[in-house]
C-alpha positions in Angstrom: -23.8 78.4 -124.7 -20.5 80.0 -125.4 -17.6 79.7 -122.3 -18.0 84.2 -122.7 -21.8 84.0 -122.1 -20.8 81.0 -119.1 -18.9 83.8 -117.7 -21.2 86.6 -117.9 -23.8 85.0 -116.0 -21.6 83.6 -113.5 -20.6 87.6 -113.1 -24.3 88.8 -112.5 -25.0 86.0 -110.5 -22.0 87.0 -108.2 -23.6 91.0 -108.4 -26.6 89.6 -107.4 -25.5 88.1 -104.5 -22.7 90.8 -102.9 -24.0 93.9 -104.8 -20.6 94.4 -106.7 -20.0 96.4 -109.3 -19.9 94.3 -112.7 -16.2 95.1 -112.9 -15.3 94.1 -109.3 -17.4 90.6 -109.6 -16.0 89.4 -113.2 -12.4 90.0 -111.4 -13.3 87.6 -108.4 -15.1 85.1 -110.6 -12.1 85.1 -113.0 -9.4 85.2 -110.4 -11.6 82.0 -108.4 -11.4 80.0 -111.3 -8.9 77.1 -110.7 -6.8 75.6 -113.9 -9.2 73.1 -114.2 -11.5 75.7 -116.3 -8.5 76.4 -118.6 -9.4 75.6 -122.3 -6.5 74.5 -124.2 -7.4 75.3 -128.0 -4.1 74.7 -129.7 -2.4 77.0 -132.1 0.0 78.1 -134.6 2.6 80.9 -133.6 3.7 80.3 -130.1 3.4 84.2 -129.6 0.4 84.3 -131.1 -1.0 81.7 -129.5 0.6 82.3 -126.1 -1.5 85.6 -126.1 -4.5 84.6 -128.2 -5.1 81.5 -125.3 -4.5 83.6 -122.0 -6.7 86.0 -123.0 -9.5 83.4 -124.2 -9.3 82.3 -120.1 -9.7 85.7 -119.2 -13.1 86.1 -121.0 -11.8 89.1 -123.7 -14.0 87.9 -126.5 -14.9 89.1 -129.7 -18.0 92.0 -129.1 -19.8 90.7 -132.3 -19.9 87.0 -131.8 -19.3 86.9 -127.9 -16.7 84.0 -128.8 -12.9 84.3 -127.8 -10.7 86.1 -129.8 -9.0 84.4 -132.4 -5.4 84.0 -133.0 -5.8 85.2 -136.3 -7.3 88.6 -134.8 -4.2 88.4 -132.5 -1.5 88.2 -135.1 -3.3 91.1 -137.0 -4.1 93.5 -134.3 0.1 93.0 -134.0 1.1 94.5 -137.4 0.4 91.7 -138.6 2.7 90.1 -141.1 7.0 90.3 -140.9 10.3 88.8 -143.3 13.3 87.9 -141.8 16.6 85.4 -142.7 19.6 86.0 -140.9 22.4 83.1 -141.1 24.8 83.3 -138.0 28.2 81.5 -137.6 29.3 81.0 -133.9 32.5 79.5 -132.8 33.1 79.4 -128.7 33.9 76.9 -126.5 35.8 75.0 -129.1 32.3 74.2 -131.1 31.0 75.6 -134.2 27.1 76.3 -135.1 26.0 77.7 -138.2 21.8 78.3 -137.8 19.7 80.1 -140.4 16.7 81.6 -138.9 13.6 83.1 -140.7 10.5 84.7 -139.4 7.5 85.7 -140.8 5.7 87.8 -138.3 5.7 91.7 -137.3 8.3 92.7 -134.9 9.5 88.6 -134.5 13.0 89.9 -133.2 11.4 91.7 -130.4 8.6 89.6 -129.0 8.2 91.6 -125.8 7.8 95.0 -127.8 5.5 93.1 -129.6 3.2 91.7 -126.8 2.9 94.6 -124.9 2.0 96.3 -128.3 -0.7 94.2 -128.9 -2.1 93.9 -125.6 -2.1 98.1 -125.4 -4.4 97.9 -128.7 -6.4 95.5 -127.0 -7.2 97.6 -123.9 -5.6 94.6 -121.8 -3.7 95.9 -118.6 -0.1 94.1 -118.5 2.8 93.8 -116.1 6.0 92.8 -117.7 8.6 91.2 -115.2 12.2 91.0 -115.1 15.1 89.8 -113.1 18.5 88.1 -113.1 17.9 86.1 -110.3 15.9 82.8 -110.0 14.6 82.8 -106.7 12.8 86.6 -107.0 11.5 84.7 -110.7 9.8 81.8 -109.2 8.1 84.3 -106.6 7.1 86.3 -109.8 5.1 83.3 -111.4 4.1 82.0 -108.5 2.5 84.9 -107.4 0.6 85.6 -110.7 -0.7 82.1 -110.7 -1.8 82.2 -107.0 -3.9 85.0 -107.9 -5.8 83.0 -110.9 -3.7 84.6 -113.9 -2.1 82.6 -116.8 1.5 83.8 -117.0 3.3 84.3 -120.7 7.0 83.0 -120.0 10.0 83.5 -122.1 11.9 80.3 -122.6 14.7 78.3 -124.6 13.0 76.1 -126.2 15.7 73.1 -126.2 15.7 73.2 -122.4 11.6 72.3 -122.4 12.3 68.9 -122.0 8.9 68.0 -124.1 10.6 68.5 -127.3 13.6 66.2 -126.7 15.5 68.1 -128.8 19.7 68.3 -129.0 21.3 69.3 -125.9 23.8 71.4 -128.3 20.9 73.7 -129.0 19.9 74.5 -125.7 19.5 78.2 -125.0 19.8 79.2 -128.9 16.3 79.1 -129.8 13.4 81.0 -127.3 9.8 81.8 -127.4 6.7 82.0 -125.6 4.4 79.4 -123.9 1.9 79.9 -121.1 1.8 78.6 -118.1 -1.8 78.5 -116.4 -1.7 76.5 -113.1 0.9 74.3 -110.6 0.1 71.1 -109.2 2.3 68.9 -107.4 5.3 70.6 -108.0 4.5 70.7 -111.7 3.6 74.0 -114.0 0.8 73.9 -116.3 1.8 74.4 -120.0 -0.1 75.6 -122.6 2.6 75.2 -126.1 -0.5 74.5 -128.4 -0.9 71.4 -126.9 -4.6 69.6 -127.0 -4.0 67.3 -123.6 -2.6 68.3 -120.7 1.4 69.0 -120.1 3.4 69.7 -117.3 7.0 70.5 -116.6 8.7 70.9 -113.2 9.7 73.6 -111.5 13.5 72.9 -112.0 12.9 72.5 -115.8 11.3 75.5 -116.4 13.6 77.1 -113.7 16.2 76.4 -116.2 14.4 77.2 -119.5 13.5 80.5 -118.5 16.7 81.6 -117.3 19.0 80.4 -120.5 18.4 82.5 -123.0 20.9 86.5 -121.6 17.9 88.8 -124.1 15.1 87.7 -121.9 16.4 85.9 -118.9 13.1 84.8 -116.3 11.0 87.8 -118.4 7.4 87.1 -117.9 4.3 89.1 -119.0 1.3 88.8 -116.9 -2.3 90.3 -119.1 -4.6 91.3 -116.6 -7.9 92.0 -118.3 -10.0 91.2 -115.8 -11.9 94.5 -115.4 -12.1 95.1 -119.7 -13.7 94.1 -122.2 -13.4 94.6 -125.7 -15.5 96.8 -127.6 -15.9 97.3 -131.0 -15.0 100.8 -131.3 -11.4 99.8 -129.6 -11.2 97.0 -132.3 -11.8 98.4 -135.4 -9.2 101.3 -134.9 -6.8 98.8 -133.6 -7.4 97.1 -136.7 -6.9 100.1 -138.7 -3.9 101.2 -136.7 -2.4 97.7 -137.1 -3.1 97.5 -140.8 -1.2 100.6 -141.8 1.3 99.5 -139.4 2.1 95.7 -141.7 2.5 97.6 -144.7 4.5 100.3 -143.7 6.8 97.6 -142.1 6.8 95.2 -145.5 7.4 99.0 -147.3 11.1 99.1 -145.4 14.8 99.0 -147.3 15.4 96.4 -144.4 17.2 93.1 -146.2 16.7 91.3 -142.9 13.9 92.6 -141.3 11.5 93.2 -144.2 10.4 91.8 -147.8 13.8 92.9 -149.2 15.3 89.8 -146.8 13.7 87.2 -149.1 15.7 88.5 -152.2 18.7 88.5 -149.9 18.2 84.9 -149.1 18.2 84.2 -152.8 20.7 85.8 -153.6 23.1 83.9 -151.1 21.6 80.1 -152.3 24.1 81.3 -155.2 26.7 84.0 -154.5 29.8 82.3 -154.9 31.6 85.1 -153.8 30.5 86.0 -150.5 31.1 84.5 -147.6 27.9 84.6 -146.1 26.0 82.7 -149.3 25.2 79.0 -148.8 27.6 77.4 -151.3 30.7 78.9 -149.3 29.1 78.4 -145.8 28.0 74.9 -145.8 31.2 74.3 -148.5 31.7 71.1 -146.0 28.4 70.0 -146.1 28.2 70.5 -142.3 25.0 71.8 -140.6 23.2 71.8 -144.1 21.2 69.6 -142.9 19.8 71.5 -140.6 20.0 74.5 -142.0 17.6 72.5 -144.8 15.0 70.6 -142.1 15.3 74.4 -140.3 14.7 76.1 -143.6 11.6 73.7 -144.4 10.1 73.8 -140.5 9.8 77.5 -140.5 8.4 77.7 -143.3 5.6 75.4 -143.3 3.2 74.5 -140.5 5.0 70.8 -139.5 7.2 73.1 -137.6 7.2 74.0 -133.9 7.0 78.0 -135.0 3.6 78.0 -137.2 4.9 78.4 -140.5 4.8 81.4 -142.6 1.4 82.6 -141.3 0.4 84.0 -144.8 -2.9 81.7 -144.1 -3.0 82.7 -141.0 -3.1 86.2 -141.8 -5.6 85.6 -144.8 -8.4 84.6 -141.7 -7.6 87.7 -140.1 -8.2 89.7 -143.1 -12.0 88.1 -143.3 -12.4 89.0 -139.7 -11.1 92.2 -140.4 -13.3 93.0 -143.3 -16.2 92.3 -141.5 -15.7 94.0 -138.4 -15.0 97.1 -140.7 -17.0 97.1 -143.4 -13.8 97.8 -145.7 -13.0 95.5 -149.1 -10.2 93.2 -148.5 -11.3 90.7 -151.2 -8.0 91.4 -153.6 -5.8 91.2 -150.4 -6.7 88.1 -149.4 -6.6 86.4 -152.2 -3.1 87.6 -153.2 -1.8 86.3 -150.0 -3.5 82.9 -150.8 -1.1 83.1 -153.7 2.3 83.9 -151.5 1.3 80.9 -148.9 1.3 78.8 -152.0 4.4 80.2 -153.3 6.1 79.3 -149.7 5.2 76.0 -150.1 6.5 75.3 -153.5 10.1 77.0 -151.8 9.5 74.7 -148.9 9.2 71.6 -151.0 12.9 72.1 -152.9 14.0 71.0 -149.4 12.4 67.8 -149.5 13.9 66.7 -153.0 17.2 65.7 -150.4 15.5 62.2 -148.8 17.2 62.7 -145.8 15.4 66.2 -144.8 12.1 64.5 -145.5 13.4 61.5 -143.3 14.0 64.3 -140.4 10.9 66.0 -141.2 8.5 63.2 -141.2 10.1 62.1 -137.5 9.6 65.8 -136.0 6.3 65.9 -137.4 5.2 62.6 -135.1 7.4 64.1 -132.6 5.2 67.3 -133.1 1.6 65.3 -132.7 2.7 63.5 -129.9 3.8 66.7 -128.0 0.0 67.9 -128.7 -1.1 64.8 -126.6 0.9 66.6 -123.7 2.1 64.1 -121.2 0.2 61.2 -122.8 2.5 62.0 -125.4 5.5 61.8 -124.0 7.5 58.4 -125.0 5.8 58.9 -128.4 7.7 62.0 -128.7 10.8 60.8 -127.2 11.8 58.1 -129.9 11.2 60.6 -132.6 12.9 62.8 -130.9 16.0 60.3 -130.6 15.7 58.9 -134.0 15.7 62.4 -135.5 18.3 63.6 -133.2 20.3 60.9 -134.6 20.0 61.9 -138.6 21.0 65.3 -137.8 24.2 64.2 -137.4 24.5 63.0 -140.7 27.1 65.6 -142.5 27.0 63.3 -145.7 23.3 63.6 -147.4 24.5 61.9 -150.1 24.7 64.9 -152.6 27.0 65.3 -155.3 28.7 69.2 -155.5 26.6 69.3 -158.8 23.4 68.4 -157.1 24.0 70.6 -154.0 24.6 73.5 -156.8 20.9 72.4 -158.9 19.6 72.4 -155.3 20.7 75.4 -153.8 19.3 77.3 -158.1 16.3 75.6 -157.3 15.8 77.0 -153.7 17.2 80.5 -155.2 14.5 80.6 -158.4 11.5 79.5 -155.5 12.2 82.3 -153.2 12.1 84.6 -156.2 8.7 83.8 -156.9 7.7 83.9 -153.4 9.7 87.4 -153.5 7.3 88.5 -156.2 3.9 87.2 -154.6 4.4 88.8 -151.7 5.1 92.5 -153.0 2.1 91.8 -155.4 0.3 90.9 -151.7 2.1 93.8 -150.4 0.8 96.6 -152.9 -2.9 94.7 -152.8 -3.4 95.9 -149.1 -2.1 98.7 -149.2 -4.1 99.9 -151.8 -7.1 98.3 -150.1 -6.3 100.9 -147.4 -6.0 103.7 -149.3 
């Protein structure tokens, strides 16, 4: 028996007993339920997966199979699919960072417009918070999880002290994680993690109020008194599909497909001085611009990887929650996964980024174990730490050049799969 059909009779039970309405007895059974009871299922995207898995514990489940929604139908049902490369240059402080970030979901650079989007389509009630201070967001979470809800935060991810990573990088790189219970002083954390994890209350204190863009934000789904039904689904679906390929359709070179010929482009512009062989000139922060370049792309990263597969399952869900034909869709975004990997893997030809990325992938499996995991984690943490020092990977100019042509002629291809992807869908949807 499914957890969905657990919690339905539980809920009639309850009616049976006080003479509630079905609405008012699902809310107390939900809102009794201690963290205990919350499922930890893992995931890809931390948005994605931030949303897909709070909403699993609050018994919004597919109408047709009665089983949670997935986080496939999640990343659909939010415009699905994105592009983005954007290479910044920061000097302050005396210190220098040069990051290149990617993204491969809708709406990536605004992750609260994009969860209370995809919540609205949903038919889930939310309340976003926000404040500067710390005190009035501790009451905030505390207060949701007191009354039985899982809590999306917005953190920087270098200050969850799980991932051991660089102090340099703290408050550069946020996302999303849920946070489900408190015990001992201790949050709950769901970050796709299989066992259980917990940070404390200073720690996450700190990780939620680094980032200025969303300092302490928090959204709070409610669905206690909805549930899903298909009508609501398969407009959302529609709505949503329309929505990916009029985004993909846009001029934007940084927010949409034309930001993947951009990035090729600057693997070989000598001229600009945004393009690769002029920034990383020095050979600093290449490499880990290349592990960063390789992690987003593929799933051994911390961000899910370009999703393309991702998106592929929600397509089958789609097309058979709708009865529409998304056969030639699918398949051509089988083909642009494939054509990420083959980019991703011009990274590993340099020994050094597969060194890195071999250690972050343990670190990455031990994190899953949650606290279990934890010394695991922190010696690959510290040995990769250590590499990406390294300024010298051992390349010649010559071979940095072949390199950076290579890189260039890969994203090219995976330029070209994805409008062929692009035009499939949309003319599957007329």
């Amino acid at each position: 028996m499914t957890t969905q059909k657990k919690l339905k009779a539980l809920v009639r039970a309850r009616m049976d007993k006080t003479g509630e309405s079905y609405t008012v007895a699902r809310r107390h059974v939900l809102n009794a339920q201690p963290p205990s009871e919350y499922q930890l299922r893992g995931g890809f995207n931390p948005e994605t997966a931030a949303l897909a898995n709070a909403l699993a514990s609050r018994g919004i489940s597919d109408p047709t199979t009665d089983s949670p929604i997935s986080e496939a139908l999640i990343l659909g049902l939010g415009g699905g699919l994105g592009a983005g490369y954007i290479l910044w240059e920061f000097a302050e402080h005396g210190g220098e960072r040069r990051l290149v970030t990617t993204a491969f979901r809708n709406q990536w650079q605004y992750p609260d417009r994009w969860l209370r989007k995809t919540c609205e389509r949903l038919g889930v009630p939310v309340t976003v918070f926000e404040t500067g201070g710390e005190k009035r967001a501790a009451q905030q979470l505390n207060e949701a999880l007191d009354a039985g809800l899982p809590a999306v935060a917005f953190v920087s991810t270098a200050d969850l002290p799980y991932w051991h990573l660089p102090e340099e990088e703290a408050g550069w790189l946020g996302y999303t994680i849920t946070l489900y219970g408190r015990e001992d002083g201790r949050f709950l954390v769901d970050d796709r993690n299989r066992g259980r994890l917990t940070v404390s209350e200073a720690e996450m204190a700190v990780a939620r109020g680094r980032i200025p863009s969303y300092k302490n934000r928090l959204l709070v789904p409610d669905p206690a008194a909805s549930e899903l039904t298909l009508e609501r689904l398969t407009a959302s679906i529609d709505l949503a599909l329309a929505e990916q390929v009029e985004h993909l359709a846009s001029s934007s070179d940084s927010f949409s497909l034309p930001a993947i010929r951009k990035w090729a482009r600057m693997l070989t512009d000598e001229r600009n001085p945004k393009a690769w062989p002029r920034v990383f000139a020095d050979g600093r922060f290449l490499l880990r611009a290349l592990v960063s370049t390789y992690e987003s792309v593929t799933e051994a990263g911390i961000l899910g990887g370009n999703l393309r597969m991702l998106f592929v399952e929600f397509l089958i869900e789609a097309a058979r929650l709708t009865d529409r034909d998304l056969d030639a869709p699918a398949a051509a975004y089988r083909q642009a996964a494939s054509a990420w990997e083959r980019f991703a893997a011009t990274c590993l030809s340099v020994p050094l980024v597969k060194q890195v990325v071999d250690l972050n992938a343990r670190k990455w499996s031990a994190v899953a174990k949650g606290d279990a995991g934890w010394e695991e984690a922190a010696t690959m943490g510290a040995h990769s730490n250590r590499l990406l020092q390294e300024s010298d990977m051992g390349l010649s100019a010559s071979e940095q050049v072949r390199l950076f042509a290579e890189m260039a002629g890969a994203l090219l291809e995976v330029h070209r799969a994805e409008v062929t992807a692009h035009n499939a869908l949309a003319g599957a949807i007329g």
